[in-house]
C-alpha positions as CSV (number, residue, x, y, z in Angstrom):
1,X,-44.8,37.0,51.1
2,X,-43.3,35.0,48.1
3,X,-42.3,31.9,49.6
4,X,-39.8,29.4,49.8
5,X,-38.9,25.5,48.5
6,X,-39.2,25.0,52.3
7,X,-42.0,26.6,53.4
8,X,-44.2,24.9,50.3
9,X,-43.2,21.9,51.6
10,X,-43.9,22.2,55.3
11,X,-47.2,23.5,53.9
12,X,-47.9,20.4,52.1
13,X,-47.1,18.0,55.2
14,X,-49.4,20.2,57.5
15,X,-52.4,20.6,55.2
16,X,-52.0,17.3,53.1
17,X,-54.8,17.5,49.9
18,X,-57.1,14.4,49.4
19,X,-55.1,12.8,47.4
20,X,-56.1,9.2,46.3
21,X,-53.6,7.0,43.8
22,X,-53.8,3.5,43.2
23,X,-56.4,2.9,45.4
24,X,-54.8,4.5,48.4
25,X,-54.7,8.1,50.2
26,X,-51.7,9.3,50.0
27,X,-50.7,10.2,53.3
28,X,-47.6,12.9,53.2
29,X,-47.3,13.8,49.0
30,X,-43.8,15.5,49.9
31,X,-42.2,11.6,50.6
32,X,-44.9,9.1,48.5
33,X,-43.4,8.1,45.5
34,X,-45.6,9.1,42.4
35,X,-45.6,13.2,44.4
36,X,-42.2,13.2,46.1
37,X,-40.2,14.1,43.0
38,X,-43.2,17.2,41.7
39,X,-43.4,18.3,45.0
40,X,-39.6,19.3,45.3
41,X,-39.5,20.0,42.1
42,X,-42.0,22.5,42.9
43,X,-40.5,23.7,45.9
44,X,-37.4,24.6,43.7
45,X,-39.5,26.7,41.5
46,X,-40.2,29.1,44.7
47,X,-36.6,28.9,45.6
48,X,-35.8,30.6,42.5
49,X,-38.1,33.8,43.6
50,X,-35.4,33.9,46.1
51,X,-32.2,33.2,44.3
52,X,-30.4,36.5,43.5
53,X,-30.2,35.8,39.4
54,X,-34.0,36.0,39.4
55,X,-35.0,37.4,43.1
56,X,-35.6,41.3,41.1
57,X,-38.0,39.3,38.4
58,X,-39.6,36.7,39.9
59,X,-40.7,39.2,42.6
60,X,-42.3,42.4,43.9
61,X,-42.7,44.9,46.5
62,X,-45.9,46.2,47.5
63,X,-46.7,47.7,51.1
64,X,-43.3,46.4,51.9
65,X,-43.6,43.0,51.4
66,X,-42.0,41.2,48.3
67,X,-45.1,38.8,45.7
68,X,-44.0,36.8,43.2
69,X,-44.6,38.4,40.2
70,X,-47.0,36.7,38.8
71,X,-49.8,38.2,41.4
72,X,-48.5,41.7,39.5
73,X,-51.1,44.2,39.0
74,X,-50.2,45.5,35.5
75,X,-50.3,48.9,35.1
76,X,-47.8,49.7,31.5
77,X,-46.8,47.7,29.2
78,X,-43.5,47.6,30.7
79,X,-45.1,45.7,33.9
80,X,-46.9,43.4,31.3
81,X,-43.2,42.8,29.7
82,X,-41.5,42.2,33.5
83,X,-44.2,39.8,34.5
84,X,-43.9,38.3,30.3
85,X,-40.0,37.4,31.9
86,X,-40.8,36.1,34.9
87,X,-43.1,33.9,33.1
88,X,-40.4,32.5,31.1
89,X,-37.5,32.0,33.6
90,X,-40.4,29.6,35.7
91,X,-41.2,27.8,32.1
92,X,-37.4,27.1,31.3
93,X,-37.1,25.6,34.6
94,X,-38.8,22.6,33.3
95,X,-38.3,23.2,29.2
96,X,-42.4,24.6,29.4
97,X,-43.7,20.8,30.5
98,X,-45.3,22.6,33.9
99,X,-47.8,23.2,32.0
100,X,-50.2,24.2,35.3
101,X,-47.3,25.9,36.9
102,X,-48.5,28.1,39.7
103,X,-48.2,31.8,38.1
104,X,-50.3,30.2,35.4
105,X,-53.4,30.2,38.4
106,X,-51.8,32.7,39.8
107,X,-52.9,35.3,37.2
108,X,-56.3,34.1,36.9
109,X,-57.2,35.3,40.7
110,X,-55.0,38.4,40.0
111,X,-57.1,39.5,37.2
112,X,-60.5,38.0,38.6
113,X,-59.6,40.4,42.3
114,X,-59.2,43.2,40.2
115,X,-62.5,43.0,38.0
116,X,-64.2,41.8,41.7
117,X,-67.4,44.5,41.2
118,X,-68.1,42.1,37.8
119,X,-69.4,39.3,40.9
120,X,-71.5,41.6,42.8
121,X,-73.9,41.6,39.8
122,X,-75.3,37.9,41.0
123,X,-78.5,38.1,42.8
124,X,-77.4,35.6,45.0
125,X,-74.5,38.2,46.1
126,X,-75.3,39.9,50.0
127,X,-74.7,43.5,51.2
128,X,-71.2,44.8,51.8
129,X,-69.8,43.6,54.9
130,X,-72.1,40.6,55.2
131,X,-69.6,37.8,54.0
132,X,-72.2,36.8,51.3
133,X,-70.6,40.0,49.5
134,X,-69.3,38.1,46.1
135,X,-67.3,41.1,45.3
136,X,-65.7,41.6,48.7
137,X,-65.2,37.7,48.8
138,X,-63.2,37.6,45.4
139,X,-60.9,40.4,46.1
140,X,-59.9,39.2,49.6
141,X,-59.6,35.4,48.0
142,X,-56.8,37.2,45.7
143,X,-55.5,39.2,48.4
144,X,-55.3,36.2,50.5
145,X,-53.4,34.0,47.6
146,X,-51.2,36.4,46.9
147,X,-50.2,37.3,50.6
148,X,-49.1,33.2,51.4
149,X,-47.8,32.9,47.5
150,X,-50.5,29.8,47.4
151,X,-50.4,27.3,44.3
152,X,-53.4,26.8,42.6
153,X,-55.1,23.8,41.1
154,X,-58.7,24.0,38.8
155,X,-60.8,22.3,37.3
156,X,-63.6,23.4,34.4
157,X,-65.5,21.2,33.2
158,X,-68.3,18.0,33.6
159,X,-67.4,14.3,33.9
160,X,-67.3,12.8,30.1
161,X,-70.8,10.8,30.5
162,X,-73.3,11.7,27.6
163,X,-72.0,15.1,25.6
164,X,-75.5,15.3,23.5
165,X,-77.5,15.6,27.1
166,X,-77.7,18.7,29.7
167,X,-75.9,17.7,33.1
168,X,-79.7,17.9,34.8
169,X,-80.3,15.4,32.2
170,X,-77.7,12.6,33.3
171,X,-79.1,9.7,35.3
172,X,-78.1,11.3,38.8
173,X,-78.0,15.4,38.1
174,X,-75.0,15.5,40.7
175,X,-72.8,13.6,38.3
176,X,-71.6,16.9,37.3
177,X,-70.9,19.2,40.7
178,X,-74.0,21.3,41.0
179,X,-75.4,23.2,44.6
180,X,-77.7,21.0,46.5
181,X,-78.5,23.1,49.0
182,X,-77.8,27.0,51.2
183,X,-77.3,27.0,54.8
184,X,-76.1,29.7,57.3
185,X,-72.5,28.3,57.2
186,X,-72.4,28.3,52.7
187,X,-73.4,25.9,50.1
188,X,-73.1,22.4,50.2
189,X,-72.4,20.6,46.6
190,X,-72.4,17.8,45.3
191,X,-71.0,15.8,42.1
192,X,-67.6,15.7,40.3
193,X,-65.1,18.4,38.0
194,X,-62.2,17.4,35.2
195,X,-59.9,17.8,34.7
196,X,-57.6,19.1,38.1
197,X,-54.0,19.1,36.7
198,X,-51.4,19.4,39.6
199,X,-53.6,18.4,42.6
200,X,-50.8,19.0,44.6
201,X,-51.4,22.3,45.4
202,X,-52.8,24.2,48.4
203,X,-56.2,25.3,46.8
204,X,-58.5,24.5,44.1
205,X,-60.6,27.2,42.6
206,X,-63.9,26.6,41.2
207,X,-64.1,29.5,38.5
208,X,-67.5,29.4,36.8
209,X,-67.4,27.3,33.7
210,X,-67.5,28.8,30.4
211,X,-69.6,26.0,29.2
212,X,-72.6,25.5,30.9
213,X,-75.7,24.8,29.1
214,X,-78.8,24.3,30.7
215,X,-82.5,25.6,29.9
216,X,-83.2,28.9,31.4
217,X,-80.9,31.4,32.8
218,X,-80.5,29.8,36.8
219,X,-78.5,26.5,37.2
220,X,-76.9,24.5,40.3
221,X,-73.9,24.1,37.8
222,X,-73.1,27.8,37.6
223,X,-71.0,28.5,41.0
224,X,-67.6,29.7,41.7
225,X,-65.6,29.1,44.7
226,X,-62.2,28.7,46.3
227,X,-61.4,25.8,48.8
228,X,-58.3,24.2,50.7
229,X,-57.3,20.8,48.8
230,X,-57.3,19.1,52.1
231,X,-61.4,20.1,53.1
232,X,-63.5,17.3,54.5
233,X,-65.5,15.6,51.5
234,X,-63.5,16.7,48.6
235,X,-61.2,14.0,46.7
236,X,-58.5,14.0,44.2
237,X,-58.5,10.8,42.1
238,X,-55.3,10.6,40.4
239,X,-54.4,9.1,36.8
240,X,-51.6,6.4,36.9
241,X,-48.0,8.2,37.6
242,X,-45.8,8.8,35.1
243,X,-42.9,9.3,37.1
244,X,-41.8,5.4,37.8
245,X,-39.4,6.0,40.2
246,X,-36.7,5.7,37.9
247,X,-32.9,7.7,37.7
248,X,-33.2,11.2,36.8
249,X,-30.9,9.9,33.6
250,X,-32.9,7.9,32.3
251,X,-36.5,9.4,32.9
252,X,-35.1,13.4,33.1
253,X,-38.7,14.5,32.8
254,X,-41.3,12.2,33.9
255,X,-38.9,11.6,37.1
256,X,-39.4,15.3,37.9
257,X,-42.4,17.1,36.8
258,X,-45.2,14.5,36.4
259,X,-47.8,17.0,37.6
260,X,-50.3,14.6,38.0
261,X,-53.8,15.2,36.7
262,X,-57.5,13.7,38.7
263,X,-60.5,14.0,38.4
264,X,-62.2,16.0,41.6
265,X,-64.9,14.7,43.6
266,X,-67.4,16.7,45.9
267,X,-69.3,14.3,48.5
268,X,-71.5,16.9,49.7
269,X,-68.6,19.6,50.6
270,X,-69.5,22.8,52.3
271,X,-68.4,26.2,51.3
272,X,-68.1,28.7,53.7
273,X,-69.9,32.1,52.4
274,X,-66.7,33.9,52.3
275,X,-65.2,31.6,49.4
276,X,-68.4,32.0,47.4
277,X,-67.6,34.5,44.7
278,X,-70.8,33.5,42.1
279,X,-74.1,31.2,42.3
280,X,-76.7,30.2,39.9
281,X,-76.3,32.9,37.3
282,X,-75.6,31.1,33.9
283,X,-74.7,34.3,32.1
284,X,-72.3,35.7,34.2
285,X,-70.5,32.1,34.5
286,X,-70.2,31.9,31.0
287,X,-69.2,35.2,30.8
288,X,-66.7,35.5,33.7
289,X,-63.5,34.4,32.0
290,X,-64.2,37.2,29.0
291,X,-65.4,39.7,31.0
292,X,-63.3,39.8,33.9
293,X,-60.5,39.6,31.1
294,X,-58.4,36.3,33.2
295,X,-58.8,34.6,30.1
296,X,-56.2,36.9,28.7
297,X,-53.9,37.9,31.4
298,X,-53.5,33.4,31.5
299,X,-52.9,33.3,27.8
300,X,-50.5,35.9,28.4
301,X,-48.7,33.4,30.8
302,X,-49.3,30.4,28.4
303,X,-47.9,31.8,25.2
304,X,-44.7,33.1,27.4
305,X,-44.5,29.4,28.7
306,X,-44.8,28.0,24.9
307,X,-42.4,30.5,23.4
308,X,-40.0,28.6,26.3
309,X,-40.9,25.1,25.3
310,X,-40.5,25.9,21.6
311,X,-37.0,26.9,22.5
312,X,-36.6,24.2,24.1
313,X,-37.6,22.0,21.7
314,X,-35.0,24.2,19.0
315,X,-32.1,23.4,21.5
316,X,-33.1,19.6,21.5
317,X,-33.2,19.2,17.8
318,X,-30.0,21.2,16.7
319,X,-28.3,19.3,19.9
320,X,-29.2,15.9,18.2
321,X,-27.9,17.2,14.9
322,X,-24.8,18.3,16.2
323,X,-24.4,14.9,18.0
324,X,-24.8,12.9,14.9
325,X,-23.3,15.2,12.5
326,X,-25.8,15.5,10.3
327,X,-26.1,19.3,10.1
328,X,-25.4,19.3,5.9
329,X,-28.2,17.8,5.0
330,X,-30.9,20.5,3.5
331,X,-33.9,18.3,4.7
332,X,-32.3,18.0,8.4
333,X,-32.4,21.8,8.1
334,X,-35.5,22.0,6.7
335,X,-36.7,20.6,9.6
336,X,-34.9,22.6,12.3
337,X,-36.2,25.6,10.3
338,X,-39.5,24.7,10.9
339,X,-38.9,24.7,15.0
340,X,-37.3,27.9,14.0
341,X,-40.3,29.2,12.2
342,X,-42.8,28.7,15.6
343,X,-40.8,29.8,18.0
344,X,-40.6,33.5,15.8
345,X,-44.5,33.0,15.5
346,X,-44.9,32.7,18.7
347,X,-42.1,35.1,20.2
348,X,-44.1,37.9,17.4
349,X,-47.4,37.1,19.1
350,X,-46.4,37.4,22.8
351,X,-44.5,41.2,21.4
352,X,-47.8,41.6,19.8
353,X,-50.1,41.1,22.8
354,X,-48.4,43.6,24.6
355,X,-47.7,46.1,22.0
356,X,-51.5,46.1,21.8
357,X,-52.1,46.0,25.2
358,X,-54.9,48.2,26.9
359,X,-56.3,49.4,30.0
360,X,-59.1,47.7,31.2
361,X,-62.3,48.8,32.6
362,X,-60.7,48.2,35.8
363,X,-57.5,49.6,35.4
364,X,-55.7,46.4,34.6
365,X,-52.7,46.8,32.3
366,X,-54.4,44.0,29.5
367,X,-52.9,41.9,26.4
368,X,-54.4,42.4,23.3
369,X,-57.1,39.2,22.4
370,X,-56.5,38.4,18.9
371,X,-52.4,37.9,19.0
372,X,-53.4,35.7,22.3
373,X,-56.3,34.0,20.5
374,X,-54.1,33.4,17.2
375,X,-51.5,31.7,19.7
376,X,-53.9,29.7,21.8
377,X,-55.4,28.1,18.3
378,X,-51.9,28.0,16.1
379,X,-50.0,26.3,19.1
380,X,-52.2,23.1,19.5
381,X,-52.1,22.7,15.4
382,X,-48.5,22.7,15.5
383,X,-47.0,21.0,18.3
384,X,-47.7,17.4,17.3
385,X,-45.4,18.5,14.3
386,X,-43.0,19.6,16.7
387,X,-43.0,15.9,18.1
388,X,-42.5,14.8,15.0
389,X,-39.6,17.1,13.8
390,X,-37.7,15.3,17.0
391,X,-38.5,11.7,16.8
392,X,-37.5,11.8,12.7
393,X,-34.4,13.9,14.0
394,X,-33.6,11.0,16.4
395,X,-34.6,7.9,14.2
396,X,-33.3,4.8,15.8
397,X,-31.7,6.5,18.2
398,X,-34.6,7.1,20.3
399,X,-35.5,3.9,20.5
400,X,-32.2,2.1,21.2
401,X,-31.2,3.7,24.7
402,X,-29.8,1.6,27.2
403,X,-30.4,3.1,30.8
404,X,-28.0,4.2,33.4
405,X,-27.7,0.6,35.0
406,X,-26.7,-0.8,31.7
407,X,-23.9,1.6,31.2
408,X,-22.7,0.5,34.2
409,X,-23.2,-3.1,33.8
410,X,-21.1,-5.8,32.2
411,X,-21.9,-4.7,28.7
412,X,-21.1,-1.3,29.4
413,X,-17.7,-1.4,27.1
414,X,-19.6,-2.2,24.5
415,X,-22.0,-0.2,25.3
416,X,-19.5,2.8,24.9
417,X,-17.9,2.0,21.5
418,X,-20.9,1.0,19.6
419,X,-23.7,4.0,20.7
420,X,-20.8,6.2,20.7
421,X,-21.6,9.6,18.3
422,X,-19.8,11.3,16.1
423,X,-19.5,14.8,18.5
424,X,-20.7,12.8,22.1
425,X,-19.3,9.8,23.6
426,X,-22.2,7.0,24.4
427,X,-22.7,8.6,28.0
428,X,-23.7,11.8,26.6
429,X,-25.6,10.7,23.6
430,X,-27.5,8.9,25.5
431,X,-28.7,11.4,27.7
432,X,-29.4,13.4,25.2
433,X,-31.7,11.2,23.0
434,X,-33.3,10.0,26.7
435,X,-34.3,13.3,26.9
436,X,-35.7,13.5,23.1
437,X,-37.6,10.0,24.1
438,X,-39.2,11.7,27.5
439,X,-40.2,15.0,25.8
440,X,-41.9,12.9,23.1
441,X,-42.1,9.0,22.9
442,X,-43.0,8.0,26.9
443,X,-46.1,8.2,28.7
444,X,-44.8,11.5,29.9
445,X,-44.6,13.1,26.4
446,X,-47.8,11.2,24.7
447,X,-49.7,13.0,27.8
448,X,-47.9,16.0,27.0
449,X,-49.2,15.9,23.2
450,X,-52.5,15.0,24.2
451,X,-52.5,17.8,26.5
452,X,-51.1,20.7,24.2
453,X,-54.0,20.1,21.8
454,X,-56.9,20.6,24.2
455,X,-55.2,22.9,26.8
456,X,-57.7,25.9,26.2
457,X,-60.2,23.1,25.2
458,X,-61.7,21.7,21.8
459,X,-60.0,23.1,19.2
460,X,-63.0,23.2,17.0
461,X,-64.5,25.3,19.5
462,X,-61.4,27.0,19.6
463,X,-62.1,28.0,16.5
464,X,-65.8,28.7,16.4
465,X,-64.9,31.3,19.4
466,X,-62.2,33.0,17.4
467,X,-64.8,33.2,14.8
468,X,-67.3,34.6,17.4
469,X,-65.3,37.4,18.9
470,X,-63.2,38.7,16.2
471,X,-64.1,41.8,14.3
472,X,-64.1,41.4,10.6
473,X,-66.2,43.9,10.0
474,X,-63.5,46.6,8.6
475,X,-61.8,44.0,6.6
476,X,-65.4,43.0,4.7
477,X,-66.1,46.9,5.0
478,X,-62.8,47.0,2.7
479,X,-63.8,44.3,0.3
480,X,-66.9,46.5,-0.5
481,X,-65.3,49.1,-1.1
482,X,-63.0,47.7,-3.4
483,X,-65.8,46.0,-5.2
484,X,-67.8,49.3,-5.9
485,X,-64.9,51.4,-6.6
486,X,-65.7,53.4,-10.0
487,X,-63.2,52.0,-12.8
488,X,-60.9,54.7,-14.3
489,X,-63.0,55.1,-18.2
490,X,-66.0,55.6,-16.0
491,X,-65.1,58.7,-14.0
492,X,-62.9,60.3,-16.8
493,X,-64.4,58.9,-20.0
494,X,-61.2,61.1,-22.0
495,X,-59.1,59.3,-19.7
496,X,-58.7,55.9,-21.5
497,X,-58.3,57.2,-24.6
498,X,-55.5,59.1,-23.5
499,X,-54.1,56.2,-22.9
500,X,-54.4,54.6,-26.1
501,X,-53.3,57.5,-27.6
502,X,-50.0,57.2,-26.1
């Protein structure tokens, strides 16, 4: 059933994941002091599934008991546009910085139970009823997410060590997590995964890589599982925090939703048949994302968490202008207008994807690829500009912010007359432009930037994939057409000298 704040965090203290950060294991992530703060922030994210504003979106009922949304099976449009809201109200929650915010995860098993028959393909795959039955294993792995409302962490691709060589080419071929070897209990592997973003969470899932590239058509590297963050032999190895432990005034973003992102190790970990859903096949790894169609179904959730963060970012800027009065000045709204501008892209490609929506080959209510594909390469482009709009918005003012304990301090007269604004006393200004400063100047929002422009990876391969899958074939059929067309003296020689004749 859709959970609670509280039950998440009971969760979390019973089945603590392997979490390691500066040097130490953290013990209890719901009280150490770079988790505490994400953790409850997280747990207030399933307390809105049952806060009556939201309890009828966030949610549904199926067999009588009540999913958050985001395990929805679409089957209309309309159930494409309910879970496209629910979407949403978890994105403003944070102003679109969760950017690995459970439904996100949540929609990938959803759409990857659904298209289960596409794993029984693998030749590694047993009979039905076996528990080496990759079909019957990835349904009940969604089935069984979706019945405890679990958050999801993942991790796709190889350790940065030598790009131009083959992961069996590396000095050790378990640098990158590979299979080392099949018993009667699963597979035991072996190596490491990047990038895990919000190791926090109850599971990880292993979904097969879209990039592997090894000779032949069996690799070790092509596997996809399911584990419990907290089994024997797997490790989280955090980044340094963000969240510093300082007031939620000061640091309003980085105190509360500093995901966290590691790097996931695998000292010879053992997967139990059931939560193996695909094994050495190269082409049905690369494949799985496309074909299964969970790539779309989580750009669907992106581009509805992006259209929140744009607004977000449009509520920021014309809050700063109204703050500072500088409204009548054309190139201050020349650069509101161009926030403006994105968010309508991007609200005109999420109406897009569902307007084009189709039904699957496995009955899956599906958003249209090239509005999703347009958003997923426009939105990396663009949001550094975004940044940018903000911090020439804010000036000086983003730089010179004394923090809460300076307001209060002895200065904190002066303080109040001299960073006063022309529409905000200092107090409120300055909570303000803290927030401008976290979104887009601290560790917190440099990581953020960074992240926005590889979230769906490399955005020249971005590109190059567009290129790939979309059909241009009517509009160069078009072109021809045009090009051969017969000029107007040439089919009715009389014709032009009608013309002149007039």
């Amino acid at each position: 059933m859709a959970r609670t704040g509280q039950q998440f965090l009971d969760r979390l203290r019973q089945n603590p994941p392997n979490l390691y950060i500066d040097g130490q294991r953290v013990e209890d992530a719901t009280t150490h002091p770079a988790t505490r703060n994400i953790a409850h922030s997280l747990a207030g994210l399933y307390d809105l599934q049952h806060d009556p504003r939201y309890r009828d979106v966030l949610t549904f009922e199926e067999d009588g008991e009540q999913h958050a949304t985001a395990f929805m099976v679409p089957r209309t449009k309309e159930d494409l546009r309910r879970i496209g809201e629910a979407h949403r109200i978890r994105a403003n929650y944070s102003l679109g910085t969760l950017g690995r915010a459970p439904d996100y995860m949540n929609t990938n098993v959803m759409a990857a139970g659904m298209a289960s028959a596409y794993f029984d393909q693998c030749e590694s795959s047993g009979e039905p009823g076996s528990g080496r039955n990759f079909s019957e294993n990835m349904r009940r792995y969604f089935e069984y997410v979706r019945d405890h409302d679990l958050c999801l962490t993942h991790a796709l691709t190889n350790p940065q060590v030598n790009r131009s060589k083959q992961a069996s080419e590396l000095p050790d071929p378990y640098i990158a997590m590979g299979i080392v070897e099949e018993t009667e209990a699963g597979v035991i592997v072996r190596g490491a995964r990047m990038l895990a973003t919000l190791p926090i969470a109850d599971e990880i899932l292993i979904f097969p890589s879209t990039v592997i590239k090894e000779n032949g058509d069996r690799s070790r590297y092509a596997i996809g599982f399911g584990l419990p963050t907290n089994t024997p032999g797997l490790y989280f190895q955090c980044r340094e925090p963000f969240d510093l432990g300082r007031d939620v005034e000061d640091h309003p973003l980085s105190s509360r939703f500093d995901e966290q992102d590691a790097f996931v190790i695998f000292d010879d970990v053992l997967v139990p048949w059931e939560r193996v859903f695909l094994m050495y096949d190269m082409t049905l790894a690369n494949q799985a994302y496309a074909k299964t169609d969970a790539v779309l179904h989580m750009a669907y959730q992106v581009v509805n968490q992006k259209v929140s963060k744009t607004e977000a970012f449009l509520g920021l800027a014309q809050s700063i202008v109204d703050t500072v009065g500088s409204g009548q000045f054309q190139h201050v709204q020349s650069k509101v207008s161009e926030i403006i501008v994105t968010l309508e892209i991007m609200k005109a490609l999420q109406v897009a994807a569902v307007e084009g929506a189709q039904l699957n080959a496995y009955g899956v209510m599906t958003p249209a690829r090239g509005p999703l594909d347009a958003a997923r390469n426009y939105y990396p482009a663009i949001y550094p500009r975004l940044n940018e709009i903000i911090q020439l918005l804010g000036a000086s003012g983003i730089i010179m912010m004394p923090g809460k304990a300076d307001r209060e301090g002895p200065l904190g007269a002066f303080i109040e007359k001299h960073l006063q604004a022309t529409n905000a006393s200092a107090e409120e200004r300055l909570k303000l432009f803290r927030l401008a400063w976290d979104l887009t100047l601290s560790s917190f929002g440099a990581r953020q930037n960074l992240y926005e422009k590889h979230f769906f990876g490399d955005p020249v391969r971005m590109h190059s994939a567009l290129y790939e899958v979309y059909d241009k074939a009517p509009y160069v059929q078009r072109i021809r057409e045009f090009i051969h067309q017969t000029s107007p003296d040439q089919t009715n020689p009389d014709q032009t000298k009608t013309v002149a004749a007039d």
